[in-house]
N, CA, C and O atoms as a Tinker XYZ file with bonds, in Angstrom:
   364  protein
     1  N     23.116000  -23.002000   -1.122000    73     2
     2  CA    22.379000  -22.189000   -0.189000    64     1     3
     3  C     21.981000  -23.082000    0.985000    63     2     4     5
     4  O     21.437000  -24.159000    0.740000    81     3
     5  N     22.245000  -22.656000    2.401000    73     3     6
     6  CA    22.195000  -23.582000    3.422000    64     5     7
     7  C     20.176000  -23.469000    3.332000    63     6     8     9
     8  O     19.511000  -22.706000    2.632000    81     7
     9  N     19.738000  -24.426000    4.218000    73     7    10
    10  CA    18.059000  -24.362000    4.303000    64     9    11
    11  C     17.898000  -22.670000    5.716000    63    10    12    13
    12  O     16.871000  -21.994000    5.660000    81    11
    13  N     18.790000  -22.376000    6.553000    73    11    14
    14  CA    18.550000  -21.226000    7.048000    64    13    15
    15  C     18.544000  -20.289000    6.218000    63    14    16    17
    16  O     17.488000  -19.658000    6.225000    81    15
    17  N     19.612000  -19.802000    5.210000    73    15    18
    18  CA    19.311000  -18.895000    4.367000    64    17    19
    19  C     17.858000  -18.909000    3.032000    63    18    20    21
    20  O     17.277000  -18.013000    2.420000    81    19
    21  N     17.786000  -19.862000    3.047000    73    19    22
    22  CA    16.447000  -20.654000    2.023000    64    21    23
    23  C     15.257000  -20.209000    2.943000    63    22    24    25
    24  O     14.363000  -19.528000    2.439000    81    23
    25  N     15.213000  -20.483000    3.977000    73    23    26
    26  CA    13.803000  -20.338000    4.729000    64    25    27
    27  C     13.860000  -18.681000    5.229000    63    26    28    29
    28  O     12.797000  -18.157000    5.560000    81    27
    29  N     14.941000  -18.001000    5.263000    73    27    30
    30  CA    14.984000  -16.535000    5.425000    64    29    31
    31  C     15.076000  -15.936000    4.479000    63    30    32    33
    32  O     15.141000  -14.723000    4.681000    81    31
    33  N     15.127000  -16.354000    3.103000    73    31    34
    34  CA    14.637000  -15.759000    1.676000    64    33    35
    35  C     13.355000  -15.969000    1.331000    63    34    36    37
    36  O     12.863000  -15.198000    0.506000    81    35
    37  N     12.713000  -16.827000    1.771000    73    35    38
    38  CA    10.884000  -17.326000    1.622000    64    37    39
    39  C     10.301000  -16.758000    2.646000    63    38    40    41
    40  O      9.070000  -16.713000    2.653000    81    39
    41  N     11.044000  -16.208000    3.720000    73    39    42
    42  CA    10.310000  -15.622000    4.682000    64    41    43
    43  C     10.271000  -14.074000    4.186000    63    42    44    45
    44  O      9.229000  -13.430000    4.307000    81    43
    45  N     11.700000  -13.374000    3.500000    73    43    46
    46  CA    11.586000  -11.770000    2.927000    64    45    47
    47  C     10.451000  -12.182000    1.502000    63    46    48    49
    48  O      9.975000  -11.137000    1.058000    81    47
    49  N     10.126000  -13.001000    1.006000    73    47    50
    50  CA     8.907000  -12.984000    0.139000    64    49    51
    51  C      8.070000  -13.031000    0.443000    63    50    52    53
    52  O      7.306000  -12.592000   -0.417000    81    51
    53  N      7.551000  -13.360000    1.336000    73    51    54
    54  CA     6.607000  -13.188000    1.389000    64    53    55
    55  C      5.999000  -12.198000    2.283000    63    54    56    57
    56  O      4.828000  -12.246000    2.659000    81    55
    57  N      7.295000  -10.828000    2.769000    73    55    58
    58  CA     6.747000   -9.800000    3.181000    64    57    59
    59  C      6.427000   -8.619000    2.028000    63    58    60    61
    60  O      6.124000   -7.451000    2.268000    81    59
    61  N      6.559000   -9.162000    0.894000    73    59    62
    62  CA     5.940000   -8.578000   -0.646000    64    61    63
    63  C      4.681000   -9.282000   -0.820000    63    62    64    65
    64  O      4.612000  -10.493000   -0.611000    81    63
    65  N      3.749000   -8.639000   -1.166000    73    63    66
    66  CA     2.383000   -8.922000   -1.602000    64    65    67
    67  C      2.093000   -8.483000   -2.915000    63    66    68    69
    68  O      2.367000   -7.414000   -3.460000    81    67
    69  N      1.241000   -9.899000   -3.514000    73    67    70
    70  CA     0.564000   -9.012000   -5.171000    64    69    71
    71  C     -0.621000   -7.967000   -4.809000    63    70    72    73
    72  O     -1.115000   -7.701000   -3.713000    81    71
    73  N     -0.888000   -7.498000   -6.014000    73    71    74
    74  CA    -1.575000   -6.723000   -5.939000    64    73    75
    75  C     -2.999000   -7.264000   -5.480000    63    74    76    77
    76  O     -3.803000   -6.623000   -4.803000    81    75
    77  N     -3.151000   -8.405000   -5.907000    73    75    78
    78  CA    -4.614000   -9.286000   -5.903000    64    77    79
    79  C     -4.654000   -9.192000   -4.030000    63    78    80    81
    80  O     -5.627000   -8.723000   -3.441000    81    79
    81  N     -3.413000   -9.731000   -3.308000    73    79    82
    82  CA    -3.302000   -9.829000   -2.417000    64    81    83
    83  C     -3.401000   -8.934000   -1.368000    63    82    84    85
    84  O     -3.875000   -9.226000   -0.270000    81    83
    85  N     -2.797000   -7.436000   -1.799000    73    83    86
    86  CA    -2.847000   -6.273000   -1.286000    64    85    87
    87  C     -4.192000   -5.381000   -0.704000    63    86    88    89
    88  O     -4.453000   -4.481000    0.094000    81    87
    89  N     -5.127000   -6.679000   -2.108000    73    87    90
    90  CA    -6.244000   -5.516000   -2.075000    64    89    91
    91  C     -7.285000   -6.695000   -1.128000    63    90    92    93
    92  O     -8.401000   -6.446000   -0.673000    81    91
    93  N     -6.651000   -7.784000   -1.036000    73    91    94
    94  CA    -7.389000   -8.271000    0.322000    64    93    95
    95  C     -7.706000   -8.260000    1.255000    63    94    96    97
    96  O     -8.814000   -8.496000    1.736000    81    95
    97  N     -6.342000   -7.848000    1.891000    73    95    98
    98  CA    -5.908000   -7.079000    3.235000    64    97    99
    99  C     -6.868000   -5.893000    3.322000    63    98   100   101
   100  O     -7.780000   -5.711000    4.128000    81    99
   101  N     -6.467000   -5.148000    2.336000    73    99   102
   102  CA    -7.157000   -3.873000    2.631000    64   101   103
   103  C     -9.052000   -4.015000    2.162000    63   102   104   105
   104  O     -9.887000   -3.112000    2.195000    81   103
   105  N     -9.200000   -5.134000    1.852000    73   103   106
   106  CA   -10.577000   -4.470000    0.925000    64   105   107
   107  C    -11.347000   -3.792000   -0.037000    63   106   108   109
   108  O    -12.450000   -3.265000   -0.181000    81   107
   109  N    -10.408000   -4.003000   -0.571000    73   107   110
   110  CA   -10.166000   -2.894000   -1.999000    64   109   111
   111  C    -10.364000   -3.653000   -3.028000    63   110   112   113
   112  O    -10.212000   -4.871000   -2.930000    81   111
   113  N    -10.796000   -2.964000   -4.378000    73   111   114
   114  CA   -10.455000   -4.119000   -5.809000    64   113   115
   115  C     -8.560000   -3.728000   -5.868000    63   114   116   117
   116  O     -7.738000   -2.900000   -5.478000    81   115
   117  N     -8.701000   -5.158000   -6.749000    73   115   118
   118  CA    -7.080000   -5.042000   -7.343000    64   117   119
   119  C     -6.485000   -3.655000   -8.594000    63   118   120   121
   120  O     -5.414000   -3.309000   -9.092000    81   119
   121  N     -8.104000   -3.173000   -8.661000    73   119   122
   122  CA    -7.665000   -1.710000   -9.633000    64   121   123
   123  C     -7.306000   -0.814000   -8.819000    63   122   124   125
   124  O     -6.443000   -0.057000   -9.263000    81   123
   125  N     -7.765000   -0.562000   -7.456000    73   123   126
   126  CA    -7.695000    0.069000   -6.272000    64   125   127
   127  C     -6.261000    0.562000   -6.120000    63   126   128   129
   128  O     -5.838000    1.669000   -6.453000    81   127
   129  N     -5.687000   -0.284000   -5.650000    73   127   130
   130  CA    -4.370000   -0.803000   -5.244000    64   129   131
   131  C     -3.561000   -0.563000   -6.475000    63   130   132   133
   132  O     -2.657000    0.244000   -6.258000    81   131
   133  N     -3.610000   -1.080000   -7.890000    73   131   134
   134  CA    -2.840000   -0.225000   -9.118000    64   133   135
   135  C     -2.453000    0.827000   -9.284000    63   134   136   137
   136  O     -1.306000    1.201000   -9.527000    81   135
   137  N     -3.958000    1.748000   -9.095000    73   135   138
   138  CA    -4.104000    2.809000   -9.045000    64   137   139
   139  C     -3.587000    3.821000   -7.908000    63   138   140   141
   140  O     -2.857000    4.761000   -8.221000    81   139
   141  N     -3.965000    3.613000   -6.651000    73   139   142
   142  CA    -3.044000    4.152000   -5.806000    64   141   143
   143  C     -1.686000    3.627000   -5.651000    63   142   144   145
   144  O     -1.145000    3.910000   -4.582000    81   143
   145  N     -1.131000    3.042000   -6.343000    73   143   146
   146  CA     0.285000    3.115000   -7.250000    64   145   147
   147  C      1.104000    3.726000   -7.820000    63   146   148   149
   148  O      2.261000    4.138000   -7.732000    81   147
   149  N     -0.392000    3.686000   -8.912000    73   147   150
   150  CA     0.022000    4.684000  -10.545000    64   149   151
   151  C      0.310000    6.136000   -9.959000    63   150   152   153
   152  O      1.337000    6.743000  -10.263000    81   151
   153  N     -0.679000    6.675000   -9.077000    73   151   154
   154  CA    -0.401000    8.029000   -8.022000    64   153   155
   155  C      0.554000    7.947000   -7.415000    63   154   156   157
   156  O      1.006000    9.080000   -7.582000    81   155
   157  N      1.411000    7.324000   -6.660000    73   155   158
   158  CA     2.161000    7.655000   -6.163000    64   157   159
   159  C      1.568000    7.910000   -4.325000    63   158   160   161
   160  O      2.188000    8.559000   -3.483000    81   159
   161  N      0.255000    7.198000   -4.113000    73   159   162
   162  CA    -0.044000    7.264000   -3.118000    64   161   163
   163  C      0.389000    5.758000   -2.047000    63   162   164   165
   164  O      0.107000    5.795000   -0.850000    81   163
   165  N      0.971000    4.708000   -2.564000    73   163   166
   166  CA     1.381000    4.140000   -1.922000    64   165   167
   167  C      2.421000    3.345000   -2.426000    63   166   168   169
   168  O      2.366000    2.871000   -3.561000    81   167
   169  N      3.506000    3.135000   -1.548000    73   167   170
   170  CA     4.937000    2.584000   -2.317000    64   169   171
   171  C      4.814000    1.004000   -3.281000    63   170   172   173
   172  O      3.994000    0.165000   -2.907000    81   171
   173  N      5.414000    0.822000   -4.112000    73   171   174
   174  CA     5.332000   -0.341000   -4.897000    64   173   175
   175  C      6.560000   -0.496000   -5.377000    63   174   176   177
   176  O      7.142000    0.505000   -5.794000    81   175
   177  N      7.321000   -2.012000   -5.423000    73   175   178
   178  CA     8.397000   -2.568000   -6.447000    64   177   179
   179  C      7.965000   -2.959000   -7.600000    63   178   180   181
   180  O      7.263000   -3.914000   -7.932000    81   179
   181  N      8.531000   -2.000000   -8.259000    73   179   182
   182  CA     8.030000   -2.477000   -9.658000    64   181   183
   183  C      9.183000   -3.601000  -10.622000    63   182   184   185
   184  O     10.381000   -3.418000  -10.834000    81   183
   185  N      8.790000   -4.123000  -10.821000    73   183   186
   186  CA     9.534000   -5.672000  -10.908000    64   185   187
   187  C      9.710000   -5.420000  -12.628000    63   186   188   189
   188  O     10.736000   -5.182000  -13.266000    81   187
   189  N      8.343000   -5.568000  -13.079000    73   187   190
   190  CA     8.662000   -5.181000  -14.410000    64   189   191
   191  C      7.281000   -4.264000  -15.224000    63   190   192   193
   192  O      6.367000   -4.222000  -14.401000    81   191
   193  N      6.950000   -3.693000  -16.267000    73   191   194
   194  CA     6.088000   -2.748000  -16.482000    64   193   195
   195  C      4.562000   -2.572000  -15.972000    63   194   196   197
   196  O      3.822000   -1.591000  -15.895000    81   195
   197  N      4.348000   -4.475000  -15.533000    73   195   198
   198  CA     3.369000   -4.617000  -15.409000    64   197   199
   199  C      3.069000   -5.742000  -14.191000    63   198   200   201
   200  O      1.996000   -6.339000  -14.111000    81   199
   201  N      4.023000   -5.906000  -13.394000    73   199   202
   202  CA     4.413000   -6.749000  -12.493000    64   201   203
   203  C      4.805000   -6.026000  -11.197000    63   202   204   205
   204  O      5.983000   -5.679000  -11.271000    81   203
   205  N      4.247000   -5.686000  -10.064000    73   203   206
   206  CA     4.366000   -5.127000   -9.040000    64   205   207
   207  C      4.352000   -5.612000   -7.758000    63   206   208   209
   208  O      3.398000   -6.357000   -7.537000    81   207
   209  N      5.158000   -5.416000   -6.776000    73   207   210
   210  CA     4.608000   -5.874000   -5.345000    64   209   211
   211  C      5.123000   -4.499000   -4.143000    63   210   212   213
   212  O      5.952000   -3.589000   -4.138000    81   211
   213  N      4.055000   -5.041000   -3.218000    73   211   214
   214  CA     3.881000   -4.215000   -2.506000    64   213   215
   215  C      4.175000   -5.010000   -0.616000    63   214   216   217
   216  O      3.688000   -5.928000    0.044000    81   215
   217  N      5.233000   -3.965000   -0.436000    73   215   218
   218  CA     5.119000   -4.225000    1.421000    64   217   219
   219  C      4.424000   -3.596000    2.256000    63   218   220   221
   220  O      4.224000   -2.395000    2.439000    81   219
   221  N      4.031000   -4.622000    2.806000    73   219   222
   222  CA     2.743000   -4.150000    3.881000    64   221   223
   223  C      2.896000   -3.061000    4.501000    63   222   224   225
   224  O      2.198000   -2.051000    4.413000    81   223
   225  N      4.150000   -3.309000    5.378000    73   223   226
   226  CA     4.218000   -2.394000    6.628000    64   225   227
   227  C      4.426000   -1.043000    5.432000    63   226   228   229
   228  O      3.598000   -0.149000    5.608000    81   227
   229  N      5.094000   -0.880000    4.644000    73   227   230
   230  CA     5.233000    0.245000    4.134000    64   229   231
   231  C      3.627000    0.591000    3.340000    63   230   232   233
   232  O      3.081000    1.586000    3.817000    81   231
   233  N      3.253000    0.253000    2.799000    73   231   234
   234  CA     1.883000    0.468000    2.649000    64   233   235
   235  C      1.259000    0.799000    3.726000    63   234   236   237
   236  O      0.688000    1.877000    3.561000    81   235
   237  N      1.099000    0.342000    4.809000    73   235   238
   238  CA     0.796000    0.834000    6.085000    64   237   239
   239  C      0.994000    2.185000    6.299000    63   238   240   241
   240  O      0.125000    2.963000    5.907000    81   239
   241  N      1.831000    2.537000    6.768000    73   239   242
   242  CA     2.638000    3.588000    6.991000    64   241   243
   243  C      2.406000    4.724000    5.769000    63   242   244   245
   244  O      1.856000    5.743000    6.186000    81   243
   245  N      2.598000    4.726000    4.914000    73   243   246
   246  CA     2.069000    5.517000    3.707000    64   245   247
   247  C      0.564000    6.248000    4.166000    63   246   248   249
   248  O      0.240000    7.433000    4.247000    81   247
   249  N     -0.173000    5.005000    4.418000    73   247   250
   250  CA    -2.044000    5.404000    4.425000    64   249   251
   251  C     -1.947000    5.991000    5.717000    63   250   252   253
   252  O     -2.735000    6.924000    5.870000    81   251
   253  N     -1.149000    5.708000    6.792000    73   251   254
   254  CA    -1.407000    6.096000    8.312000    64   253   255
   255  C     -0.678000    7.532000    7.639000    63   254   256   257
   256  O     -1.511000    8.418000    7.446000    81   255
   257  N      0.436000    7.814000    7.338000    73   255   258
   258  CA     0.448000    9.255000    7.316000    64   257   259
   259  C     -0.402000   10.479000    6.625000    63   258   260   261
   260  O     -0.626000   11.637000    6.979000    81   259
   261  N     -0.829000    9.579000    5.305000    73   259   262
   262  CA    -1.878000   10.132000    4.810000    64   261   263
   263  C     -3.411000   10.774000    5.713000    63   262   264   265
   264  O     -4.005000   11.845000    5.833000    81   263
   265  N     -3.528000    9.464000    6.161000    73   263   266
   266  CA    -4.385000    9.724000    7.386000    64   265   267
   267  C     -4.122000   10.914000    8.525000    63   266   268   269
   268  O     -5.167000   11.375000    8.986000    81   267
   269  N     -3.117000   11.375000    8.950000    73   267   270
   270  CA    -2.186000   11.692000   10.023000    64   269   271
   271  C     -2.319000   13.366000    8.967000    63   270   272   273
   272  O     -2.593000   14.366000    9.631000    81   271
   273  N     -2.158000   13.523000    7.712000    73   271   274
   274  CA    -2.198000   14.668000    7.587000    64   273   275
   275  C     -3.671000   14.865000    6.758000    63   274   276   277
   276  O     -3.949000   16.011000    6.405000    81   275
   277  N     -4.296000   14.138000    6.550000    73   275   278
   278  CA    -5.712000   14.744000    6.503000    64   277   279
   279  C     -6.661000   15.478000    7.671000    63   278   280   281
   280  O     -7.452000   16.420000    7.718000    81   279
   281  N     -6.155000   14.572000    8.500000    73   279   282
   282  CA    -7.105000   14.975000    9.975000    64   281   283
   283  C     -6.137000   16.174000   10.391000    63   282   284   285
   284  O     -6.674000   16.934000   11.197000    81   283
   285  N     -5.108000   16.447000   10.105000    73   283   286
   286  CA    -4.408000   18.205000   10.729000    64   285   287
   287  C     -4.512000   18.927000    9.687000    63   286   288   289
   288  O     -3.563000   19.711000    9.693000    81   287
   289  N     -5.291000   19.113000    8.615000    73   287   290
   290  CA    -5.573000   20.067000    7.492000    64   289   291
   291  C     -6.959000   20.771000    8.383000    63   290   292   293
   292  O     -7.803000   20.448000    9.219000    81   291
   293  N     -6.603000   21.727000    7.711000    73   291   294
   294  CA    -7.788000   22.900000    8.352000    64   293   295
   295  C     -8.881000   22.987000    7.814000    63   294   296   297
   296  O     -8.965000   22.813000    6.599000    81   295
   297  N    -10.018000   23.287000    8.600000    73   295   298
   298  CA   -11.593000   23.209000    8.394000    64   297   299
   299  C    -11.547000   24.054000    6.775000    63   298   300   301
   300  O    -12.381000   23.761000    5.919000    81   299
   301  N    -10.451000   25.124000    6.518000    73   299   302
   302  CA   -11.044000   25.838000    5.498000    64   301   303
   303  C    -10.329000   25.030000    3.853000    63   302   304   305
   304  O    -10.225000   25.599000    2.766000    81   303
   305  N    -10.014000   23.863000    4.125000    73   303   306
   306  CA    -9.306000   23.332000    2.788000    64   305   307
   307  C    -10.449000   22.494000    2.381000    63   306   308   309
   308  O    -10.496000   21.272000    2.245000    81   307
   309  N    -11.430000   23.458000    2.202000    73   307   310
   310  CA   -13.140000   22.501000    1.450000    64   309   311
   311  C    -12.816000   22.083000    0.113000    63   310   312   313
   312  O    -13.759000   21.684000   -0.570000    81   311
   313  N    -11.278000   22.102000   -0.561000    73   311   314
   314  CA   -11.609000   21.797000   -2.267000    64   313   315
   315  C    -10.631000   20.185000   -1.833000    63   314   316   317
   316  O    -10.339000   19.495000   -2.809000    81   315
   317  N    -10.197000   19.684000   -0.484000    73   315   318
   318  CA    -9.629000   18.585000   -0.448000    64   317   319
   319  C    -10.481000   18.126000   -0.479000    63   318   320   321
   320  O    -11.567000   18.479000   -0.022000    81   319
   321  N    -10.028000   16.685000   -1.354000    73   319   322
   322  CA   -11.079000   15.462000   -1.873000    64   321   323
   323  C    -11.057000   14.682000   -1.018000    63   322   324   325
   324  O    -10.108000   13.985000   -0.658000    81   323
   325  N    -12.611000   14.752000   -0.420000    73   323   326
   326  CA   -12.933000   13.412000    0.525000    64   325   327
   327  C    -13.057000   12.125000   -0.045000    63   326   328   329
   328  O    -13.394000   11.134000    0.602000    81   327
   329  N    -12.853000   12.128000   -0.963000    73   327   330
   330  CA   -12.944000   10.402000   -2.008000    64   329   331
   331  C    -11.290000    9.888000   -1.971000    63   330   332   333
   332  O    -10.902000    8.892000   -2.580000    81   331
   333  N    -10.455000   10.717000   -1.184000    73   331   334
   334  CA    -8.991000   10.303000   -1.046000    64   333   335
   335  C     -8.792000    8.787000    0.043000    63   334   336   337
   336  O     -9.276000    9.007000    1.153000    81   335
   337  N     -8.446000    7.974000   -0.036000    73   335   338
   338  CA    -8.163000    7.020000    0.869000    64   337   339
   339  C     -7.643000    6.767000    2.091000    63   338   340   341
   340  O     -6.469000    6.484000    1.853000    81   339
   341  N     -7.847000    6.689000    3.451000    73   339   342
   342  CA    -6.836000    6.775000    4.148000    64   341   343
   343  C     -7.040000    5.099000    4.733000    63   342   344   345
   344  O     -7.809000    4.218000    4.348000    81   343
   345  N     -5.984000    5.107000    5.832000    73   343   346
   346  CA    -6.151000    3.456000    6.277000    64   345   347
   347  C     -7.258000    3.436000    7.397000    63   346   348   349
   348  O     -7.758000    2.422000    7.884000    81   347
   349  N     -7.520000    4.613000    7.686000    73   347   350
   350  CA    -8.451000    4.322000    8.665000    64   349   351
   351  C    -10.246000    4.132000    8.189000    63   350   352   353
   352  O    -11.234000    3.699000    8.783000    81   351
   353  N     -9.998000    4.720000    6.786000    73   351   354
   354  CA   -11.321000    4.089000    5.420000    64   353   355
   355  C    -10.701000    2.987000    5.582000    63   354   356   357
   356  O    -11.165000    2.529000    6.626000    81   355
   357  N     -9.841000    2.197000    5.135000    73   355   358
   358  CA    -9.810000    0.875000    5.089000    64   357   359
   359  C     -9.760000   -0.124000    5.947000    63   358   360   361
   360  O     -9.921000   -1.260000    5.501000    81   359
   361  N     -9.559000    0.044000    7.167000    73   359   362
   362  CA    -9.740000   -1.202000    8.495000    64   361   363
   363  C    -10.461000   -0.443000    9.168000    63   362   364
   364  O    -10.903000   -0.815000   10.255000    81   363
């Protein structure tokens, strides 16, 4: 492996984040971040049953749309849960 391809494989790793890590960025506990996982509310590689990582920008993007369709839901959807996450709760 030449050191360009070596330093452009350490550079795609580290656009994966652990979970510990994920929930830094955002401010969150690391159950946080599991959990909006386990839902299906934000994308994750699951590596192995219990081993996960997560890309930012796509995590990003996930919460911004989330965000993006909470705020165009209508005044009369009072049984949506305001305890739902968006990125703009988190930064």
């Amino acid at each position: 492996m030449t050191r360009t391809t070596h330093e452009e494989s350490n550079a795609h790793r580290k656009d994966f984040l652990t979970a510990r890590q994920l929930a830094e960025v955002l401010q969150v506990s690391k159950e946080t971040v599991r959990r909006l996982a386990r839902q299906g509310r934000i994308p994750c590689v699951r590596l192995t049953s219990r081993l996960l990582r997560f890309h930012l920008t796509a995590v990003r993007h996930a919460l911004d749309a989330a965000s993006r369709n909470r705020s165009q839901s209508s005044a009369n959807d009072a049984a949506y849960d305001d305890a739902q996450l968006s990125f703009d709760d988190l930064l």
